[in-house]
N, CA and C atoms of all chains as a GROMACS GRO file, in nm:
protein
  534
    1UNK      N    1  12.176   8.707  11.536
    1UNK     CA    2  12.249   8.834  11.535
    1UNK      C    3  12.396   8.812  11.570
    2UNK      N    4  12.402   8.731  11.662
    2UNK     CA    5  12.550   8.719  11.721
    2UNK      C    6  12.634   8.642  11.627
    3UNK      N    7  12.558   8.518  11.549
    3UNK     CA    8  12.663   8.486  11.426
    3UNK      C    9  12.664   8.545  11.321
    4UNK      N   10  12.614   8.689  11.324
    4UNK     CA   11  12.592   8.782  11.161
    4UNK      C   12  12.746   8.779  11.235
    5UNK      N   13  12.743   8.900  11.289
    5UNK     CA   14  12.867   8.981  11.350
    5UNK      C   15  13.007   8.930  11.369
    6UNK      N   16  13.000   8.751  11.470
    6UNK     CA   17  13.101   8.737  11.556
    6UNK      C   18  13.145   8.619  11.477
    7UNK      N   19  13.163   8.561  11.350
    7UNK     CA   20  13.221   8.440  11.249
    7UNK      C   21  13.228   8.481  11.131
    8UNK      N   22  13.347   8.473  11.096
    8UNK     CA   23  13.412   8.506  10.899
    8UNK      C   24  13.285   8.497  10.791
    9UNK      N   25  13.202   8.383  10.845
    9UNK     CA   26  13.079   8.344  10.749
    9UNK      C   27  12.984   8.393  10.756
   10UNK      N   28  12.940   8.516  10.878
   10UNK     CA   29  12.840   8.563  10.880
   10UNK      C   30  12.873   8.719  10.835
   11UNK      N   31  12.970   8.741  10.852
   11UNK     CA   32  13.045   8.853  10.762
   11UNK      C   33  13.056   8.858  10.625
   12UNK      N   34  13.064   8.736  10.558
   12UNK     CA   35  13.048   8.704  10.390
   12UNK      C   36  12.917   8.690  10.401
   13UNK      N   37  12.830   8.631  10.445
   13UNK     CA   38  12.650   8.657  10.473
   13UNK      C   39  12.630   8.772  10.442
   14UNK      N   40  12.696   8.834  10.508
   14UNK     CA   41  12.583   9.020  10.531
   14UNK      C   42  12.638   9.078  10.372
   15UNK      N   43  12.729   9.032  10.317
   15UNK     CA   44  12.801   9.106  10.195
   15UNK      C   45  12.726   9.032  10.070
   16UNK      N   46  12.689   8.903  10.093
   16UNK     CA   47  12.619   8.846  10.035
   16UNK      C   48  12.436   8.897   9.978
   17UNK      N   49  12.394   8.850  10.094
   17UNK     CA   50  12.282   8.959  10.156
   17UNK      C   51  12.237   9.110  10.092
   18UNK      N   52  12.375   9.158  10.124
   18UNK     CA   53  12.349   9.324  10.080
   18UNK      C   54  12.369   9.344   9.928
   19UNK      N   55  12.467   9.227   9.881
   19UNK     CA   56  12.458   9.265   9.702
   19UNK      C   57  12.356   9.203   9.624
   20UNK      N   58  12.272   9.072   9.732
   20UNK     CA   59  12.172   9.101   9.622
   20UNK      C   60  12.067   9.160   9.638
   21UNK      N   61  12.040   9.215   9.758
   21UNK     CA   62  11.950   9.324   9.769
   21UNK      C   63  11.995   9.469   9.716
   22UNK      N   64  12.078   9.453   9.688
   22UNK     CA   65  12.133   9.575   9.571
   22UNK      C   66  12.120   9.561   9.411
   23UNK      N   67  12.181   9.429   9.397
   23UNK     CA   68  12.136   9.399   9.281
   23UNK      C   69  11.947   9.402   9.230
   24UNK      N   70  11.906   9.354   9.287
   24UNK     CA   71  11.744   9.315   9.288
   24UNK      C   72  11.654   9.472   9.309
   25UNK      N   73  11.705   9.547   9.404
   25UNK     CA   74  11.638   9.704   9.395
   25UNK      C   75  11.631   9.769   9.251
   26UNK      N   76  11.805   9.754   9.212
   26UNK     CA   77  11.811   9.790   9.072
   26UNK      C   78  11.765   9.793   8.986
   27UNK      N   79  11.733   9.608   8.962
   27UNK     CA   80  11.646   9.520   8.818
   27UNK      C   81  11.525   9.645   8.865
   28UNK      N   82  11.485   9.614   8.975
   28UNK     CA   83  11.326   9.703   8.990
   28UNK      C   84  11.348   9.821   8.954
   29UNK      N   85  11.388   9.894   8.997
   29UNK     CA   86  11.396  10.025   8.927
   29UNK      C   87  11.441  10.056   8.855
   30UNK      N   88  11.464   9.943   8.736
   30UNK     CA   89  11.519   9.965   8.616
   30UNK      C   90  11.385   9.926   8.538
   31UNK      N   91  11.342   9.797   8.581
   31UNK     CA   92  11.227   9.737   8.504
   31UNK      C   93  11.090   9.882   8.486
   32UNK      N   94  11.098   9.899   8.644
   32UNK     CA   95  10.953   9.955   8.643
   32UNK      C   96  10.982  10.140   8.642
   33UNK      N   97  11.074  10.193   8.587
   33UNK     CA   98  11.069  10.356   8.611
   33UNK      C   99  10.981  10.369   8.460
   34UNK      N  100  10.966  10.290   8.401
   34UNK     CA  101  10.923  10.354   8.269
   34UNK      C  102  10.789  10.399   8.296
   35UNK      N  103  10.731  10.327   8.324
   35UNK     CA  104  10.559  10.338   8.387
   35UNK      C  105  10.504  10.428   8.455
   36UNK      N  106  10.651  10.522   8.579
   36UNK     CA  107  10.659  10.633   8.648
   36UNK      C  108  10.660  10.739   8.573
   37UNK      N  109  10.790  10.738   8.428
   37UNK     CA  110  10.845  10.846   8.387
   37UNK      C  111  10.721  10.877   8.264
   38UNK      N  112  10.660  10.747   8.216
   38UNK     CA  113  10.510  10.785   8.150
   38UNK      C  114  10.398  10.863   8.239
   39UNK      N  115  10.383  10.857   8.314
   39UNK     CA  116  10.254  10.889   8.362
   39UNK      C  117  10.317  11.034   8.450
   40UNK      N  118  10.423  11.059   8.458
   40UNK     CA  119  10.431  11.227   8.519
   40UNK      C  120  10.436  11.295   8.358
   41UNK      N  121  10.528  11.248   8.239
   41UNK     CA  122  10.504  11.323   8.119
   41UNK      C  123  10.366  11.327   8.087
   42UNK      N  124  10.250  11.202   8.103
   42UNK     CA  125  10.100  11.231   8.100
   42UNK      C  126  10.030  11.353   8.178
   43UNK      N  127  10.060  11.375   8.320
   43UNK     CA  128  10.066  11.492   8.360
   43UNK      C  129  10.072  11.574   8.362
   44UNK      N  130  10.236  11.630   8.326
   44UNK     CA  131  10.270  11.768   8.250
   44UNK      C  132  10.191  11.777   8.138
   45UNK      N  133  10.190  11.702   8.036
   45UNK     CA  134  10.124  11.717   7.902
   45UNK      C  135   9.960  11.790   7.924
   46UNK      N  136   9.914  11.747   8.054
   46UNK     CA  137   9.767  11.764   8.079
   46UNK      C  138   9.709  11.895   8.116
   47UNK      N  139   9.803  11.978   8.182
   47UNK     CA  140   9.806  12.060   8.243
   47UNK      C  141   9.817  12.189   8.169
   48UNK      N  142  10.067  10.405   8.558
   48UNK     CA  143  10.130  10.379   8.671
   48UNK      C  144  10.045  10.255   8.751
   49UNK      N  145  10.153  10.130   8.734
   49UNK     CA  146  10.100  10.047   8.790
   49UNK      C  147  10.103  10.033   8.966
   50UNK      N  148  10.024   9.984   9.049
   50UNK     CA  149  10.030   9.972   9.208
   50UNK      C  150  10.210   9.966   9.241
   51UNK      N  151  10.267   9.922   9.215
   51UNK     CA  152  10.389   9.854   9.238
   51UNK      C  153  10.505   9.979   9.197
   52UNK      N  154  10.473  10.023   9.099
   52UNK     CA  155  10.525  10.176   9.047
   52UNK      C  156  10.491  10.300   9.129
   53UNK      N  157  10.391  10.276   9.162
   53UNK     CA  158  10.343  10.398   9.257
   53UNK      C  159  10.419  10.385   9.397
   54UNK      N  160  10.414  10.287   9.494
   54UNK     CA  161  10.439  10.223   9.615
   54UNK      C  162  10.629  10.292   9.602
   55UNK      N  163  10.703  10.195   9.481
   55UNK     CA  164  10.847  10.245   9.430
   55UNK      C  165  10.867  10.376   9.460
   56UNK      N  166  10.780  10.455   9.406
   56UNK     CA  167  10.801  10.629   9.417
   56UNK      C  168  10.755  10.649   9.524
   57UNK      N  169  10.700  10.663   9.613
   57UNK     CA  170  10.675  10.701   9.765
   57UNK      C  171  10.863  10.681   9.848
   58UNK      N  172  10.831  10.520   9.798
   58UNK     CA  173  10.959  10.483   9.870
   58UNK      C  174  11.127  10.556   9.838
   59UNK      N  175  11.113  10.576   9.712
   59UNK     CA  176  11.236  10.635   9.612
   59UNK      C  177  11.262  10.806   9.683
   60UNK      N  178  11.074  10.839   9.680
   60UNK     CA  179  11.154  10.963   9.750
   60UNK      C  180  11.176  10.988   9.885
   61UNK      N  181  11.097  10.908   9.967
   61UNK     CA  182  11.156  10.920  10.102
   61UNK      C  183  11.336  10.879  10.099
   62UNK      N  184  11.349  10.794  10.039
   62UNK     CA  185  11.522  10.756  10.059
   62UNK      C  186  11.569  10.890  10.022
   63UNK      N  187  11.548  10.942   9.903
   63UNK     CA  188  11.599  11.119   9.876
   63UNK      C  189  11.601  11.209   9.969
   64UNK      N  190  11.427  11.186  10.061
   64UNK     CA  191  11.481  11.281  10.168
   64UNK      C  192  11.570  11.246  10.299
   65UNK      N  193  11.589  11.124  10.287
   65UNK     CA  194  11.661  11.061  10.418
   65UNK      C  195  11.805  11.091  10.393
   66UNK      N  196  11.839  11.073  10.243
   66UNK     CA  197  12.037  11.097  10.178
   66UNK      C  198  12.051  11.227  10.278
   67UNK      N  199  11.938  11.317  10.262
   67UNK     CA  200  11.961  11.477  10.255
   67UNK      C  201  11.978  11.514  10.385
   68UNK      N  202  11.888  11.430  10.471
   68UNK     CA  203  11.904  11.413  10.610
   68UNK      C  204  11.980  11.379  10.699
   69UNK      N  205  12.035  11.231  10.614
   69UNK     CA  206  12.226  11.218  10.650
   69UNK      C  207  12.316  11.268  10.634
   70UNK      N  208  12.299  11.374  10.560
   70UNK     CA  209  12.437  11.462  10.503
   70UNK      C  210  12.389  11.607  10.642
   71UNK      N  211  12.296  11.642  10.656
   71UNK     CA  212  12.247  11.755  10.724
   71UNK      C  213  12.321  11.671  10.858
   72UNK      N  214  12.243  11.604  10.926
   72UNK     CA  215  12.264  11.524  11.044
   72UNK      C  216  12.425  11.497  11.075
   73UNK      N  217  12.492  11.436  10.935
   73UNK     CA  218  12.639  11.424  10.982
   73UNK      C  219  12.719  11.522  10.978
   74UNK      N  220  12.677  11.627  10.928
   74UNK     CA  221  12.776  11.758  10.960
   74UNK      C  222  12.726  11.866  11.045
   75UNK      N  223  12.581  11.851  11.111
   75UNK     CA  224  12.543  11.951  11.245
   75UNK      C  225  12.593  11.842  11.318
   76UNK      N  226  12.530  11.749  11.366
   76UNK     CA  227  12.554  11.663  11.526
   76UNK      C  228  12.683  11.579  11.531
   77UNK      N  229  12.729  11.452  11.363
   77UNK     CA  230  12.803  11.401  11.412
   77UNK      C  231  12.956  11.449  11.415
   78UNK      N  232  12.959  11.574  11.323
   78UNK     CA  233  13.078  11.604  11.317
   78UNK      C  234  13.100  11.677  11.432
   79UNK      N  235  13.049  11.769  11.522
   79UNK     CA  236  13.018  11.784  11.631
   79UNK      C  237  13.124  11.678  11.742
   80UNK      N  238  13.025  11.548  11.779
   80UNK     CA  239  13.061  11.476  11.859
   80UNK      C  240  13.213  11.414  11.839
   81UNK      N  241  13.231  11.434  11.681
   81UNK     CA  242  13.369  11.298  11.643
   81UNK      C  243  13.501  11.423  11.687
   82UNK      N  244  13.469  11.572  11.687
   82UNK     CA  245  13.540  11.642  11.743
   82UNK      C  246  13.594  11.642  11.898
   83UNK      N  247  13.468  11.633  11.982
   83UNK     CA  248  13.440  11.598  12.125
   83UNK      C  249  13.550  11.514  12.174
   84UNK      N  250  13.673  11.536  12.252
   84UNK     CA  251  13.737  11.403  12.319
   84UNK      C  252  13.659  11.303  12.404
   85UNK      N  253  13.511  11.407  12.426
   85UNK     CA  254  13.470  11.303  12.528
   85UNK      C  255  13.359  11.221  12.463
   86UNK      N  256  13.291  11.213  12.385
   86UNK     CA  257  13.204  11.159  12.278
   86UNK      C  258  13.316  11.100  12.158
   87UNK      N  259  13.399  11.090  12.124
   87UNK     CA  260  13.497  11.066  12.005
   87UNK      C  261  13.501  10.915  12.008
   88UNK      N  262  13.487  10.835  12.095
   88UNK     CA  263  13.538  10.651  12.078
   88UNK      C  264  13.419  10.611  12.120
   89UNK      N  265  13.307  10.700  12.158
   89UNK     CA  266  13.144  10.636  12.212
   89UNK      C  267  13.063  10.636  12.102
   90UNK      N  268  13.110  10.595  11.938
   90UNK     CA  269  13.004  10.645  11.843
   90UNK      C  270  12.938  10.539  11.747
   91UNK      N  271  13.019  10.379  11.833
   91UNK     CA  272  12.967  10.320  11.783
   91UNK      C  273  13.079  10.232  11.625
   92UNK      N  274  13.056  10.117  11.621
   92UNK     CA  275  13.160  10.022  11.535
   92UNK      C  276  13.090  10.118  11.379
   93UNK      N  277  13.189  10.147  11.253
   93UNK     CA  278  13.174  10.205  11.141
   93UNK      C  279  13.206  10.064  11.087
   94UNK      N  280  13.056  10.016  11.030
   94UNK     CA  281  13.060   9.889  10.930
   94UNK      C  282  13.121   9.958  10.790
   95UNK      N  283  13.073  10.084  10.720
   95UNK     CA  284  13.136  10.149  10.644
   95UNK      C  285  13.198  10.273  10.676
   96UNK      N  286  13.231  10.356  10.624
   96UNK     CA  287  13.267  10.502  10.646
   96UNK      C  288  13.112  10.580  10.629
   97UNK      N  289  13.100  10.675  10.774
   97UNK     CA  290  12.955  10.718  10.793
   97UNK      C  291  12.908  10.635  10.863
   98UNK      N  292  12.915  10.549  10.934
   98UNK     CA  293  12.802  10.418  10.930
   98UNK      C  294  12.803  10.470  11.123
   99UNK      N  295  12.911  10.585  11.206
   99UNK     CA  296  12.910  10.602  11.351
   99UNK      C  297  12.776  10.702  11.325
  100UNK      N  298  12.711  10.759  11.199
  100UNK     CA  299  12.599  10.885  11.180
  100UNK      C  300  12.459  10.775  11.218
  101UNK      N  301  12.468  10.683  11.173
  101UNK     CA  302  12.373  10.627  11.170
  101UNK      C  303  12.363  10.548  11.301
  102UNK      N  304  12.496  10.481  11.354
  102UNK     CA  305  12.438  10.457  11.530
  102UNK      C  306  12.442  10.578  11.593
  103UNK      N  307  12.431  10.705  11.625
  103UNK     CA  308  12.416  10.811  11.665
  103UNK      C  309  12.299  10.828  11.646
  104UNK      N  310  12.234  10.822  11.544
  104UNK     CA  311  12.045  10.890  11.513
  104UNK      C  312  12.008  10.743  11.566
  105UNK      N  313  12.038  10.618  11.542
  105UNK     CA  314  11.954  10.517  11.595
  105UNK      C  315  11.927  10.497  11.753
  106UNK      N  316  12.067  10.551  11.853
  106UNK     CA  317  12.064  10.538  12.000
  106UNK      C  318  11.945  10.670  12.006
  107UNK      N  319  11.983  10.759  11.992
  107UNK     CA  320  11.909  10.884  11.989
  107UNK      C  321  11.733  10.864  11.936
  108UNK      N  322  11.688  10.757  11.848
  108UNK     CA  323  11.599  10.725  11.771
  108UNK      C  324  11.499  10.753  11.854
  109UNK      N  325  11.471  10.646  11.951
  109UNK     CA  326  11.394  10.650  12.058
  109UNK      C  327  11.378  10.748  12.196
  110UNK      N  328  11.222  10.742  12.221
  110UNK     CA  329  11.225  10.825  12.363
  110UNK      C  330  11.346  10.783  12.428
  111UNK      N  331  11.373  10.842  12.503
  111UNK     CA  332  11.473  10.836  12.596
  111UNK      C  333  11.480  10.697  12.716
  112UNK      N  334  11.325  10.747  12.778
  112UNK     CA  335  11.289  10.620  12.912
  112UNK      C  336  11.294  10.479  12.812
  113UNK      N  337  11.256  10.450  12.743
  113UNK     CA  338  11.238  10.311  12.628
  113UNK      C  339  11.367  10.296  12.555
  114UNK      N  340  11.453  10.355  12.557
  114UNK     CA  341  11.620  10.342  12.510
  114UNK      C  342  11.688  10.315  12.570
  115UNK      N  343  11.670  10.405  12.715
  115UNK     CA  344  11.771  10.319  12.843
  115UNK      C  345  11.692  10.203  12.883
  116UNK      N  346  11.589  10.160  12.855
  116UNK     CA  347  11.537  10.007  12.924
  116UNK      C  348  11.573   9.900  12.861
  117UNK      N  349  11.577   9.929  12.708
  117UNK     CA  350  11.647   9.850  12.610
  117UNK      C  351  11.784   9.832  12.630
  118UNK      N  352  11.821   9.933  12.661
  118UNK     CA  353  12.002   9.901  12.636
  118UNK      C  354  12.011   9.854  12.803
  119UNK      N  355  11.909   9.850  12.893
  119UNK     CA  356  11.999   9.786  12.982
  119UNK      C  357  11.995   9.641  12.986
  120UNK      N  358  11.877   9.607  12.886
  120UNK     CA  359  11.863   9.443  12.837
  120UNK      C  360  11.958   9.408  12.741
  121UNK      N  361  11.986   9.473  12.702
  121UNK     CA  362  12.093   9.494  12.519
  121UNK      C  363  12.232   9.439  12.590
  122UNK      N  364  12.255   9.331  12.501
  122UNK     CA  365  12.428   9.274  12.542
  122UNK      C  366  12.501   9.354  12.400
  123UNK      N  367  12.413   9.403  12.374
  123UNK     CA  368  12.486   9.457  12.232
  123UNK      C  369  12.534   9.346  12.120
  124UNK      N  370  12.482   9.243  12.064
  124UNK     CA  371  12.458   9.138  11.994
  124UNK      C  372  12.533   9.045  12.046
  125UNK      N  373  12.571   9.077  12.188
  125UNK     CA  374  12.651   8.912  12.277
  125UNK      C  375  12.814   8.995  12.218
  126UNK      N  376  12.853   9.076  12.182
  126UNK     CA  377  12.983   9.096  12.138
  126UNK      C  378  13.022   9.232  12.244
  127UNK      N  379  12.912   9.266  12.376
  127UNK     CA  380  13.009   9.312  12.483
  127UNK      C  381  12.999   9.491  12.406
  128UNK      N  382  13.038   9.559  12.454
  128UNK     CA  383  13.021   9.757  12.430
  128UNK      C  384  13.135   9.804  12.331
  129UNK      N  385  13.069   9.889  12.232
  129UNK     CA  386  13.184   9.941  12.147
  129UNK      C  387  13.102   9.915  12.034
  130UNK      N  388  12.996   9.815  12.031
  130UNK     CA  389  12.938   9.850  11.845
  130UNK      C  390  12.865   9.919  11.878
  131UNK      N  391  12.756   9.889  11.977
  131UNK     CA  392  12.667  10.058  11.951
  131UNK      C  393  12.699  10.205  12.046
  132UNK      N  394  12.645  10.299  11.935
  132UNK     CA  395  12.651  10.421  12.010
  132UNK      C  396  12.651  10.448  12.178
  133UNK      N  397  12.747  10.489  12.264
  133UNK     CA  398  12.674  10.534  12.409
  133UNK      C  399  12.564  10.609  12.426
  134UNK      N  400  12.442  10.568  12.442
  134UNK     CA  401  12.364  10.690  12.478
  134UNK      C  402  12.326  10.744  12.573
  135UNK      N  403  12.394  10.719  12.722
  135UNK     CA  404  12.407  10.831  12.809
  135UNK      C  405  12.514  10.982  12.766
  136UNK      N  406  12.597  10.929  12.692
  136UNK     CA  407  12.706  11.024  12.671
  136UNK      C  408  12.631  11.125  12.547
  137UNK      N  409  12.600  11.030  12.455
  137UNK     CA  410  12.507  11.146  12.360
  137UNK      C  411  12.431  11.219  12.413
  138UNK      N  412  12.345  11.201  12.512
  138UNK     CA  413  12.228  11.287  12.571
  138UNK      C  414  12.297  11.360  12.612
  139UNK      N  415  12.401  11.368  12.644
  139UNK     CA  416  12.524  11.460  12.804
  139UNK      C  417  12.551  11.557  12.649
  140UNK      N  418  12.564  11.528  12.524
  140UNK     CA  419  12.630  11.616  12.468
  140UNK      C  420  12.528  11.666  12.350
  141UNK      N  421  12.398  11.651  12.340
  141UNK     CA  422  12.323  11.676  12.201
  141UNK      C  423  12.239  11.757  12.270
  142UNK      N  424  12.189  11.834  12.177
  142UNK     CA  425  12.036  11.942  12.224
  142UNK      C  426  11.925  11.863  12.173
  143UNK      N  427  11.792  11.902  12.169
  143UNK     CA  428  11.714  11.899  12.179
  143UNK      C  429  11.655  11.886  12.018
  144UNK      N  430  11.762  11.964  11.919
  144UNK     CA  431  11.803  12.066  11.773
  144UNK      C  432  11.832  11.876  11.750
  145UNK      N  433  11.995  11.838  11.779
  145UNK     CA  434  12.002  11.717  11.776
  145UNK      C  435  11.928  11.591  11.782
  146UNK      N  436  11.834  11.599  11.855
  146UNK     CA  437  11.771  11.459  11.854
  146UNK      C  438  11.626  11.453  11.772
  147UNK      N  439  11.553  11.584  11.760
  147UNK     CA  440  11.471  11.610  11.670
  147UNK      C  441  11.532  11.568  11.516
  148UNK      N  442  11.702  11.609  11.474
  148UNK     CA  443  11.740  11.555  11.331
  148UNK      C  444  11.731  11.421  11.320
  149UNK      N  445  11.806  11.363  11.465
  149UNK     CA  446  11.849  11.222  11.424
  149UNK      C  447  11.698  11.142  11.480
  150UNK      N  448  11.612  11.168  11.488
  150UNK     CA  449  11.482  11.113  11.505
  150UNK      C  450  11.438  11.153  11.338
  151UNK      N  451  11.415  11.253  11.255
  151UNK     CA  452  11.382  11.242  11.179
  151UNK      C  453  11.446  11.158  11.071
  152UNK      N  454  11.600  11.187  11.069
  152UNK     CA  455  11.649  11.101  10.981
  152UNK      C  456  11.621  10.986  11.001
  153UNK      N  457  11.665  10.930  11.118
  153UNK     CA  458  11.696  10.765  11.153
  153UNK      C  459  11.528  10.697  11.096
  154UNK      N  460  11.414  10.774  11.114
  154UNK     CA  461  11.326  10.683  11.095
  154UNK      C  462  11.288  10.730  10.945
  155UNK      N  463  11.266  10.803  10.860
  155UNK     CA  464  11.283  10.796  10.707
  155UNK      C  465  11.408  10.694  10.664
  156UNK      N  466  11.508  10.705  10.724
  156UNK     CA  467  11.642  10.615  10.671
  156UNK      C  468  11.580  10.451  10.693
  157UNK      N  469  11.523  10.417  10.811
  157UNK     CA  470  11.497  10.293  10.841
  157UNK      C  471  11.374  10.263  10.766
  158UNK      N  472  11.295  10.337  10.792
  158UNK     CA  473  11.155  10.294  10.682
  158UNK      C  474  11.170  10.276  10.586
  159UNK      N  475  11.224  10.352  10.489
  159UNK     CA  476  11.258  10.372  10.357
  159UNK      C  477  11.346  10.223  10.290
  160UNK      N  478  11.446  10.173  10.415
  160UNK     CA  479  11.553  10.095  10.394
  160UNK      C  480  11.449   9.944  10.425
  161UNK      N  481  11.364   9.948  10.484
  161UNK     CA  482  11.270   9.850  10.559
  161UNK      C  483  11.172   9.776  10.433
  162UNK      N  484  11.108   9.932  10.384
  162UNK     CA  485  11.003   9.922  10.278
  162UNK      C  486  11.100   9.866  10.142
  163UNK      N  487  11.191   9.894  10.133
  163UNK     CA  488  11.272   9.873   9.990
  163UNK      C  489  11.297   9.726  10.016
  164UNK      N  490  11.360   9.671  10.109
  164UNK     CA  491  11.359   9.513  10.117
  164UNK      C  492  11.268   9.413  10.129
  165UNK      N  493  11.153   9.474  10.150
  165UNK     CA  494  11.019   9.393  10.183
  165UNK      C  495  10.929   9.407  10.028
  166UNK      N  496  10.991   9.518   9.952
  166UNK     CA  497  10.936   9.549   9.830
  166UNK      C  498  11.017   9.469   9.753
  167UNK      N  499  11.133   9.441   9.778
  167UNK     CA  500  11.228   9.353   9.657
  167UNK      C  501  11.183   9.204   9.650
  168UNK      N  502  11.163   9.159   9.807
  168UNK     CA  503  11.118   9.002   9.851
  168UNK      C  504  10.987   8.987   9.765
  169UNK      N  505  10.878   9.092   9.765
  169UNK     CA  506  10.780   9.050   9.720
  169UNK      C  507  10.760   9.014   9.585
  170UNK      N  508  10.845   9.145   9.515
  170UNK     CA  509  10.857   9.170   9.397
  170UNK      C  510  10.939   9.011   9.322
  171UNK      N  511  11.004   8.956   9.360
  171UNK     CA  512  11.050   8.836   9.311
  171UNK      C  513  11.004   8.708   9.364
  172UNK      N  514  10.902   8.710   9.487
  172UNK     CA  515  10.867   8.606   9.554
  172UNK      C  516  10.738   8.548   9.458
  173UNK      N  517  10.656   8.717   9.465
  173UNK     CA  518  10.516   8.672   9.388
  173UNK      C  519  10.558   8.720   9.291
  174UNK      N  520  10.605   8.752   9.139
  174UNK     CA  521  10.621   8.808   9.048
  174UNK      C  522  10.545   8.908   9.017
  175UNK      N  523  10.570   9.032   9.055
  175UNK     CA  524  10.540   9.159   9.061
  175UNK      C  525  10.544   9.246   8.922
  176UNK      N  526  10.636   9.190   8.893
  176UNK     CA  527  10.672   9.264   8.744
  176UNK      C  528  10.552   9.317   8.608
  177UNK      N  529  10.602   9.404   8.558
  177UNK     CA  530  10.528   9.402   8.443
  177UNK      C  531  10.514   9.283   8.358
  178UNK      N  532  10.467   9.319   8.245
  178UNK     CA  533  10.512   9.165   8.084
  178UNK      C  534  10.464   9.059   8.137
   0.00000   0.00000   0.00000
């Protein structure tokens, strides 16, 4: 914790870190909404 | 809807209700305190802009007796007072209204933020994907 915070490199870490856990959420919810946005239109359609 | 699609949407909408919760939370309690001369420099280091809303609901997160036992072990990551929130001074200045928000937010915000990174690791560790 103390070298996230208190060294230049653990500061480029956390920026590091956070874009590709930004990047990588994305791919996912890019890859997989189709499968979501099918099966609530299966839904509505059912009803 | 595959397992992995389903799990996504639980998680997708709790983060929706947590946005809604930070926006509620930072304009009842923290705009509140950042007014306060005497709460105004106790709110905690802003890694971004917003970021004093979120040490405010996190000091506040916890019971009270289990927050002060922590923070009296807490060096505050070895970098000494000023990144996190005061939370004797918050208690001196929040109701009851207050800590019920930032208890609800802070733990949808953290779960939500918890579950999404543990869902990304898996998702590329074991190949999760469709195809």
């Amino acid at each position: 914790m103390f070298l996230t915070v208190a060294t230049p490199v653990g500061w480029v870490g956390l920026i590091v870190v956070a874009a590709a856990a930004s990047v990588g959420m994305n791919y996912i919810v890019k890859e997989e909404n189709g499968g979501v946005y099918d099966s609530i239109m299966e839904w509505i359609s059912a009803l | 809807m595959t397992l992995v699609q389903a799990i996504l949407s639980v998680i997708l909408a709790v983060i929706f209700i947590s946005a809604i919760l930070f926006v509620i939370f930072g304009q009842v309690t923290v705009r509140k305190l950042r007014k306060n001369p005497a709460t105004k420099h106790a709110l905690g280091i802003e890694f971004v802009s917003g970021w004093d809303i979120v040490n405010v609901a996190g000091a506040l997160a916890l019971p009270k007796t289990v927050a002060q036992k922590i923070k009296r072990n807490s060096v505050s990551m070895g970098l000494g007072q000023g990144f996190e929130a005061d939370l004797d001074l918050l208690y001196k200045h929040t109701t009851w209204f207050d800590r019920l928000l930032a208890r609800l937010f802070y733990w949808s915000w953290a779960s939500s933020g918890l579950a999404s990174i543990v869902l990304t690791m898996a998702y590329f560790l074991f190949d999760l994907g469709q195809s």
